[in-house]
C-alpha positions as CSV (number, residue, x, y, z in Angstrom):
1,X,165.6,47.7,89.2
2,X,168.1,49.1,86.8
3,X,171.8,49.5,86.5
4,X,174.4,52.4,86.5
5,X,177.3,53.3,84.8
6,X,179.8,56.7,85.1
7,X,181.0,57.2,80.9
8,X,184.6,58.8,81.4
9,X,184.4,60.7,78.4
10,X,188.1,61.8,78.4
11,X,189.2,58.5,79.4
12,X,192.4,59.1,81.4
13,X,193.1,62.3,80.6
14,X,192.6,66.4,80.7
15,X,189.2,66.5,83.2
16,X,187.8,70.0,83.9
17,X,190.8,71.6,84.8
18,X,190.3,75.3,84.4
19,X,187.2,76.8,86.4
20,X,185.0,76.2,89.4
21,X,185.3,72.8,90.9
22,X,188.6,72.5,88.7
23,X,190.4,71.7,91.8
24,X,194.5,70.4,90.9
25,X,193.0,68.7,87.7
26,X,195.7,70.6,85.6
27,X,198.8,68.9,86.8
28,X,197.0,65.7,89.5
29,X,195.3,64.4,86.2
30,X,198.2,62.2,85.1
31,X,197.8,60.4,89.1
32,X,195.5,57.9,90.2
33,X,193.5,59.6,93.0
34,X,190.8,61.6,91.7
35,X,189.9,57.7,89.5
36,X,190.0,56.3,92.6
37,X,187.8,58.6,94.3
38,X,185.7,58.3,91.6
39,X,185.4,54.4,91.8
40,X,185.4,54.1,95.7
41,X,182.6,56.6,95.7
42,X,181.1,54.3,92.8
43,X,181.1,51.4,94.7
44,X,179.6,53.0,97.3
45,X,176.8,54.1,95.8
46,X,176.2,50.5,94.0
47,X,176.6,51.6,90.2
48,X,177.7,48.5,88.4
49,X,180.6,49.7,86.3
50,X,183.1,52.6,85.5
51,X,183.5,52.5,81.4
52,X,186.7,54.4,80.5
53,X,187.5,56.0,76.8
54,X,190.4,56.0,75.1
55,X,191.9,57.6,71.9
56,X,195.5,58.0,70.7
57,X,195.9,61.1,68.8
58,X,196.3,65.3,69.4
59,X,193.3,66.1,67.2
60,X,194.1,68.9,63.9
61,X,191.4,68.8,61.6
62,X,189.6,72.1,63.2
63,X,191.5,74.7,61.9
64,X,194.5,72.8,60.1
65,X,195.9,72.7,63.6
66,X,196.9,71.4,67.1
67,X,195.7,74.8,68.5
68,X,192.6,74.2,69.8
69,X,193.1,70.9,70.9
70,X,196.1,71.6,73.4
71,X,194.5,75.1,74.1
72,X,191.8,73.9,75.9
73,X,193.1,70.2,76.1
74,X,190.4,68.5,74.1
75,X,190.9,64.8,73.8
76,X,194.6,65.5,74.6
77,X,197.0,65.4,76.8
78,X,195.5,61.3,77.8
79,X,197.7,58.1,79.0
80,X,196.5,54.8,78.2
81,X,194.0,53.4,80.5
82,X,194.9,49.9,80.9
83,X,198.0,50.3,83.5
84,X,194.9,52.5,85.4
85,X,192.7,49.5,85.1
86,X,194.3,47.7,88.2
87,X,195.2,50.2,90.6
88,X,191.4,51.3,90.5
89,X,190.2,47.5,91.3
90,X,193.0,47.5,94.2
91,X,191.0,50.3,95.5
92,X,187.9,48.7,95.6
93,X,186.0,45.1,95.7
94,X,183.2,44.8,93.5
95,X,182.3,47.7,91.1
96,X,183.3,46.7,87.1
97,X,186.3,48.3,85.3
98,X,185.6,48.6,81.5
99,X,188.6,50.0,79.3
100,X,188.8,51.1,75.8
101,X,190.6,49.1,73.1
102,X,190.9,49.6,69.4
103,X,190.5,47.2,66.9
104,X,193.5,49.0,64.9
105,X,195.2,49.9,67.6
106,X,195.9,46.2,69.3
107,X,196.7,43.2,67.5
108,X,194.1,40.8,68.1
109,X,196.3,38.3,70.2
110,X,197.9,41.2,72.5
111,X,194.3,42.5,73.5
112,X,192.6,38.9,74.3
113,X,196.3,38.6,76.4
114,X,196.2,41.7,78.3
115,X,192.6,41.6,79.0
116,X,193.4,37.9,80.4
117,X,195.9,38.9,82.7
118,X,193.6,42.0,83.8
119,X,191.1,39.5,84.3
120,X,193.9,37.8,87.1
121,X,194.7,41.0,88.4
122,X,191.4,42.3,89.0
123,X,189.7,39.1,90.5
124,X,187.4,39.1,87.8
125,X,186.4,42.5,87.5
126,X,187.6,44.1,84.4
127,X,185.3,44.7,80.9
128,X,186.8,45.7,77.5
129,X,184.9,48.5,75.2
130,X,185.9,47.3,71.2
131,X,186.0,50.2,69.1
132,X,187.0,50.4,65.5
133,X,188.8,54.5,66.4
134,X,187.4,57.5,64.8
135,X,190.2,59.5,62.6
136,X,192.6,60.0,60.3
137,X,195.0,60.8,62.8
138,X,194.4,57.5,65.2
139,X,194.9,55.0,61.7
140,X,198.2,57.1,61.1
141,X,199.4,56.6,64.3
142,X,199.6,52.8,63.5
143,X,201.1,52.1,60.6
144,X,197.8,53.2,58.1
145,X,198.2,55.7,55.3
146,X,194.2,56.5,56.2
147,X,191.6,55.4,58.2
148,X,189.2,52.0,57.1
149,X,185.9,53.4,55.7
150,X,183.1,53.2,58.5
151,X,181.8,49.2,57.1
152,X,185.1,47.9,56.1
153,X,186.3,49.2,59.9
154,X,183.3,46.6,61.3
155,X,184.3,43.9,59.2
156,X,188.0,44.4,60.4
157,X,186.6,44.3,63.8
158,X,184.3,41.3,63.3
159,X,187.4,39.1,62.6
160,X,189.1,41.1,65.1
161,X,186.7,40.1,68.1
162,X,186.2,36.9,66.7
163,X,190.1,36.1,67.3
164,X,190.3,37.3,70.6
165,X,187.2,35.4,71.6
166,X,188.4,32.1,70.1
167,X,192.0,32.7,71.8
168,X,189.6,33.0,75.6
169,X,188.8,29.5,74.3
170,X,191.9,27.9,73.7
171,X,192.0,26.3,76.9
172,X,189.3,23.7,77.4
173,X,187.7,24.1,81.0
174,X,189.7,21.3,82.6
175,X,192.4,21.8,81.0
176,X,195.1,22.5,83.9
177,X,195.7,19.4,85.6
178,X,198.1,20.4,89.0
179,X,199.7,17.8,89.6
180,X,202.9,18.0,91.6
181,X,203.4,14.6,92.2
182,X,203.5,13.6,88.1
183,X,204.4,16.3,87.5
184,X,201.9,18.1,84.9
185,X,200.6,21.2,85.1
186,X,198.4,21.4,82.0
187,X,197.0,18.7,80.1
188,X,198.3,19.9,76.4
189,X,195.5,17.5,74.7
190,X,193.1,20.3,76.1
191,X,194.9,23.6,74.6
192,X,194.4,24.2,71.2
193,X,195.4,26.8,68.4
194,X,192.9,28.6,66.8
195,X,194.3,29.0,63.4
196,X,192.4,32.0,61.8
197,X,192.8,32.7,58.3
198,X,190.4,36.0,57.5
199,X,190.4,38.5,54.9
200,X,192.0,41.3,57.5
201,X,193.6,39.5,60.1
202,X,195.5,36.5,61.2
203,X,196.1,34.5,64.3
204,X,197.6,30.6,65.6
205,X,197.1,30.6,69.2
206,X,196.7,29.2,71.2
207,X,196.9,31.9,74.3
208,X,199.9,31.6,76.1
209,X,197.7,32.3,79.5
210,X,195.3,30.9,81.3
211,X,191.8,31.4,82.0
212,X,191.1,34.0,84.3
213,X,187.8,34.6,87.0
214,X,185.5,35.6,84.3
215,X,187.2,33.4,81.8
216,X,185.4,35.3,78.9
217,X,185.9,39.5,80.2
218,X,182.9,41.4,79.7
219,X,182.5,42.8,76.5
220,X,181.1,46.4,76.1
221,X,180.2,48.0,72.5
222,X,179.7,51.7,72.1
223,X,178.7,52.1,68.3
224,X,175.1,52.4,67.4
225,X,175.3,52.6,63.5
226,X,174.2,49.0,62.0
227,X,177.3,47.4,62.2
228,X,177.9,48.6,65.6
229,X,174.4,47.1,66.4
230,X,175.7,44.0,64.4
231,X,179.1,43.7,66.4
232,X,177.2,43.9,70.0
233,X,174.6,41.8,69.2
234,X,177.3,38.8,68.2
235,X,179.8,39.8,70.6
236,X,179.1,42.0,73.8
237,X,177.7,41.7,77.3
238,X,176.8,45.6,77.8
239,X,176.6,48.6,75.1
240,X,176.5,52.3,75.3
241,X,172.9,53.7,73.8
242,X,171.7,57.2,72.7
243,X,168.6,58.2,72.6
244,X,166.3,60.9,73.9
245,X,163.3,59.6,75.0
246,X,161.4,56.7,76.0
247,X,160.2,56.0,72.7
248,X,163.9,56.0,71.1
249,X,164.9,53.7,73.7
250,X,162.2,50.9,73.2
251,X,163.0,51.3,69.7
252,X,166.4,50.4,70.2
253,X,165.9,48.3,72.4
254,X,163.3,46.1,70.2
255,X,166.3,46.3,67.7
256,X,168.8,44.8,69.2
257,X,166.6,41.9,70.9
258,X,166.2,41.0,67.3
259,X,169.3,40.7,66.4
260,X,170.5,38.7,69.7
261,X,167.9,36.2,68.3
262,X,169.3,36.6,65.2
263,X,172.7,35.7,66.3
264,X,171.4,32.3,68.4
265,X,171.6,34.5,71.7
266,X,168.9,36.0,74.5
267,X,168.1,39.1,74.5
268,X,168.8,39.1,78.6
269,X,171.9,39.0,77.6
270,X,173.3,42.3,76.3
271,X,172.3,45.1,79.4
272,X,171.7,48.3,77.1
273,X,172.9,51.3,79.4
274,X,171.8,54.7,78.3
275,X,173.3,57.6,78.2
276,X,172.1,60.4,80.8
277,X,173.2,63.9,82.3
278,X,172.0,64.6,85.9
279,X,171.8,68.4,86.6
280,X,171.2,68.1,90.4
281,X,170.7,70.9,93.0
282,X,169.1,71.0,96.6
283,X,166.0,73.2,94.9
284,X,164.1,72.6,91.6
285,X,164.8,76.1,91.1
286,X,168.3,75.9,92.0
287,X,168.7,73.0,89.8
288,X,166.8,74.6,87.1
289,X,169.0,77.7,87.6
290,X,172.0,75.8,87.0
291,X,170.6,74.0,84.1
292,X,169.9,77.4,82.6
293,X,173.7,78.9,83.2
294,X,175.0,75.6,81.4
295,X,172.5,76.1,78.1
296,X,172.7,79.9,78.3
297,X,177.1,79.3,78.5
298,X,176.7,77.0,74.8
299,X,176.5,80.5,72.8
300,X,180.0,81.7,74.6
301,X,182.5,81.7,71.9
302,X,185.1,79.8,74.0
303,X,182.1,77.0,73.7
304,X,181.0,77.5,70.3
305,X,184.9,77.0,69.0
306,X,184.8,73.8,71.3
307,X,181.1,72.6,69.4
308,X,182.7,73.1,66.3
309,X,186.0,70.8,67.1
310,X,184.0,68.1,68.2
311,X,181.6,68.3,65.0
312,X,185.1,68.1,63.2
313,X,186.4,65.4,65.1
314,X,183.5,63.4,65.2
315,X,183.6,63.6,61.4
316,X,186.4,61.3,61.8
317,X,189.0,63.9,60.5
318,X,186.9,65.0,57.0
319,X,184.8,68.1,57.8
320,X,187.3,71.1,58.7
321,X,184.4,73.1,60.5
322,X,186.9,76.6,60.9
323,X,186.3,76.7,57.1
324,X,182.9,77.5,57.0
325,X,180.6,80.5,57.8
326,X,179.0,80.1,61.4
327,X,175.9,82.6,59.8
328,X,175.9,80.0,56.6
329,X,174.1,76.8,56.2
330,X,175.4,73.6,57.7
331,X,178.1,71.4,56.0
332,X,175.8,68.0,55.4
333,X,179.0,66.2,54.9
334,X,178.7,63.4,57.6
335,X,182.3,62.2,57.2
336,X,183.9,58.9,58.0
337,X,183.7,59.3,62.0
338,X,181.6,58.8,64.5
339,X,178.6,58.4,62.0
340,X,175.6,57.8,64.2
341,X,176.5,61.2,66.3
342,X,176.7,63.3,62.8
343,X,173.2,62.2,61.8
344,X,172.2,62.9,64.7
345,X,174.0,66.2,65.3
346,X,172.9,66.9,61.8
347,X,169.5,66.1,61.9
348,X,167.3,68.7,61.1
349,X,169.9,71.3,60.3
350,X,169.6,72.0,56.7
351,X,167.2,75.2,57.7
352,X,169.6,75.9,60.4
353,X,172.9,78.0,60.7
354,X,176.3,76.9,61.7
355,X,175.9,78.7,64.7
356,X,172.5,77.3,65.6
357,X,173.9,73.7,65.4
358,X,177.1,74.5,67.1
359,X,175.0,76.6,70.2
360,X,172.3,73.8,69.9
361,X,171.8,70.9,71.6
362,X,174.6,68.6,72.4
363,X,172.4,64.9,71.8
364,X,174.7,63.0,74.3
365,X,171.5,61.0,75.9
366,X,169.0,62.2,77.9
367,X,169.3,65.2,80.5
368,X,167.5,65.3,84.2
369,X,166.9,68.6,85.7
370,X,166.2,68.6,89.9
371,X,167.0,67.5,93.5
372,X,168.1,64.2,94.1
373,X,165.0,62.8,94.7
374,X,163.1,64.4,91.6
375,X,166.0,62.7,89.4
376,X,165.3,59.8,91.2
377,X,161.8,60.0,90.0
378,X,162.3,61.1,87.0
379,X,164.4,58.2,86.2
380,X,162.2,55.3,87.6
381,X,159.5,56.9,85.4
382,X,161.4,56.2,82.1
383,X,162.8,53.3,82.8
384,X,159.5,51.9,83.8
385,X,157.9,52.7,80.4
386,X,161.4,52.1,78.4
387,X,161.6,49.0,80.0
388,X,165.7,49.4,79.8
389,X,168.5,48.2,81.3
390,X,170.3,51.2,82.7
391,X,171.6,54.5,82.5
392,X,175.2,55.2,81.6
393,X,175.7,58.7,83.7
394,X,178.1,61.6,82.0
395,X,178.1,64.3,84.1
396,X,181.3,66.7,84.4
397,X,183.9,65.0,86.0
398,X,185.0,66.9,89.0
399,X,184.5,65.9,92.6
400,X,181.9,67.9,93.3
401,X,180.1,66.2,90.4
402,X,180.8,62.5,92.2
403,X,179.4,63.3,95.1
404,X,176.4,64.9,93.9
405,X,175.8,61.7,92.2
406,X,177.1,59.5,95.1
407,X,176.0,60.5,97.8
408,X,172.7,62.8,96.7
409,X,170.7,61.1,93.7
410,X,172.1,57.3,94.3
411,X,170.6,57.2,97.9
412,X,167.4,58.2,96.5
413,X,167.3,55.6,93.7
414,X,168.2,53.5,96.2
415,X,165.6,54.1,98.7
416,X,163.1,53.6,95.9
417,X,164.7,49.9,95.3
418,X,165.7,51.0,91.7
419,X,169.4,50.3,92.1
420,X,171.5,47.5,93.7
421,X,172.3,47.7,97.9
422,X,175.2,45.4,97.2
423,X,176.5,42.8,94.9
424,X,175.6,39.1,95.3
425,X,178.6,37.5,93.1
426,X,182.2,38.2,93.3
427,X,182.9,38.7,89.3
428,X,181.7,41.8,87.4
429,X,180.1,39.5,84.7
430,X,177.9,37.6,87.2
431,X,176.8,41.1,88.8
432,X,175.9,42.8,85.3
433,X,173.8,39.7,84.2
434,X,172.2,39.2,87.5
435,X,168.9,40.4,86.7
């Protein structure tokens, strides 16, 4: 049995909002009920978690400009996810809520606060992704001339998590007392500061909150350079994976084990989810069909000027893409982004063209083509000779998407006992590490 996540790759922002199955998307986006929907229908279906992106910039390395970013509303327009976090548990009972924080965009003591009183709010069902941000643009945004380069970034956020894991600490287990009588509500013998002195960042404590459900939130990672690796393997309870088959996932997989050892922990207890798009239809041949219109749509320019964005977005702001020749070779430059997606972006491209990479593959995970139950299948089969944890899903985010995936492939991967048909525990970190 394995787990199952839904990646919201815009976070809570611009979904498909132009197109078939684009539905209100262009002015609802900014409400709560299509995340809702999405969650309810979630739940229903038994996926363990909803993880939720963030980033805080409007995006102008491609081209010098703002242009193509608001023209096709890429990355931006977004609100910030953690006022979403709530009404979505409201909503629901068990399913977990993971949101995106930055390591330079919250100060160490606000984020171990706010995930506290989520914590409270949500019963025990809220997660936190730690990311270290991508560009220029995000570091300008708070207070930085430029971005960290990638390793000093880790060892910024390596201090960062280590703050916000001593603050969930500052309150011994029994330290609140209740007492009306006395009275006393805590014992203050039992709450401690934390006084950390690093090279990047600074903190007293103690929190100025109590414990909540979970008492330590679940920690998600999403970066799988070496210090990403590093940073999960110390710190986090679930992490994002790419790779593209089996193989790449045992590999990884090996890995990180390694390093849980490494850092005096199990390796049952970081659940690797991996990436994975479902291209689902009532026919193989329908399915296949569709699959087909998608790869055969990457060479439209409209999606080829979108390719070439991300490439210089994901370059963390360096590698102006609208510079170069789309029949010339391709820029090597990997940039000071999102460095394990460039190498592999970039891999095997220098006897390619510009346009080749940017009509090519997109290397988000692993893509299933089929019905329902061939998915299904198809699944089973590599997690049974990966051995993995769980897929994090990433299909389009419409509605017609959720229900595809709710209410067409989960059934099936529940009828062959390969996902959950309920949750035994009432916090999301006792349901992730379950089995």
């Amino acid at each position: 049995m394995f787990r199952l996540g839904w990646f919201l790759g815009n976070g809570f922002g611009m979904q498909p909002w132009y197109g078939n199955w684009a539905g209100r998307s262009m002015t609802d986006w900014t409400q709560p009920g299509l995340y809702v929907d999405l969650t309810t229908s979630l739940e229903r279906a038994g996926f363990d978690l909803l993880f939720i992106e963030d980033t805080s910039m409007i995006e102008d390395t491609y081209g010098g400009s703002m242009e193509t970013t608001l023209k096709y509303g890429m990355m931006a327009p977004k609100n910030d996810p953690i006022p979403l976090v709530p009404l979505l548990t409201a909503a629901s009972e068990h399913i977990g809520v993971v949101a995106t924080m930055s390591t330079i965009q919250y100060p160490p003591f606000l984020a171990a606060r706010s995930m506290v009183t989520l914590d409270h709010l949500t019963r025990g069902r809220v997660g936190m992704n730690v990311v270290t941000s991508v560009t220029h643009r995000v570091a300008q945004n708070f207070g930085y001339d430029k971005h960290f380069e990638h390793s000093e970034r880790y060892a910024m956020a390596e201090e960062w998590m280590d703050i916000v894991s001593q603050l969930w600490e500052s309150w011994e287990p029994d330290a609140l007392v209740h007492d009306q009588l006395e009275p006393r509500y805590a014992d203050h013998t039992k709450v401690k500061t934390i006084d950390f002195e690093g090279k990047y960042l600074s903190c007293r404590g103690p929190l100025n909150t109590i414990p909540g459900p979970q008492r330590r939130p679940v920690v998600a990672q999403a970066g799988n350079s070496v210090p990403g690796r590093e940073l999960a393997a110390r710190h986090a309870d679930t992490m994002l994976a790419l790779a593209k088959s089996p193989e790449e996932m045992k590999a990884l997989r090996k890995d990180m084990d390694e390093r849980l050892i490494k850092h005096g922990r199990k390796p049952g207890d970081l659940k690797i989810l991996f990436m994975a798009i479902p291209y689902l239809a009532d026919t193989e041949s329908e399915a296949q069909a569709r699959f087909d219109r998608y790869d055969a749509a990457k060479k439209d320019q409209e999606n080829v000027e979108k390719r070439l964005w991300q490439l210089s977005y994901v370059s963390g702001g360096v590698v102006d893409y609208a510079k170069y020749d789309l029949d010339g070779p391709v820029p090597q430059e990997l940039g000071n982004g999102e460095t394990t997606t460039a190498k592999s972006w970039l891999a095997d491209s220098a006897n390619i063209t510009l346009r080749d990479l940017a009509e090519g593959p997109t290397n988000y995970g692993m893509e299933f083509v089929g019905t329902s139950d061939s998915i299904a299948s198809q699944m089973g089969d590599v997690m049974e000779e990966a051995g993995g944890d769980g897929f994090l899903l990433y299909p389009e985010m419409t509605r017609r998407s959720i229900i595809e995936v709710c209410d067409g492939l989960a059934p099936e991967l529940r009828r062959r006992g390969l996902i959950r048909d309920g949750y035994a525990h009432k916090t999301f970190r006792e349901n992730l590490l379950d089995f």
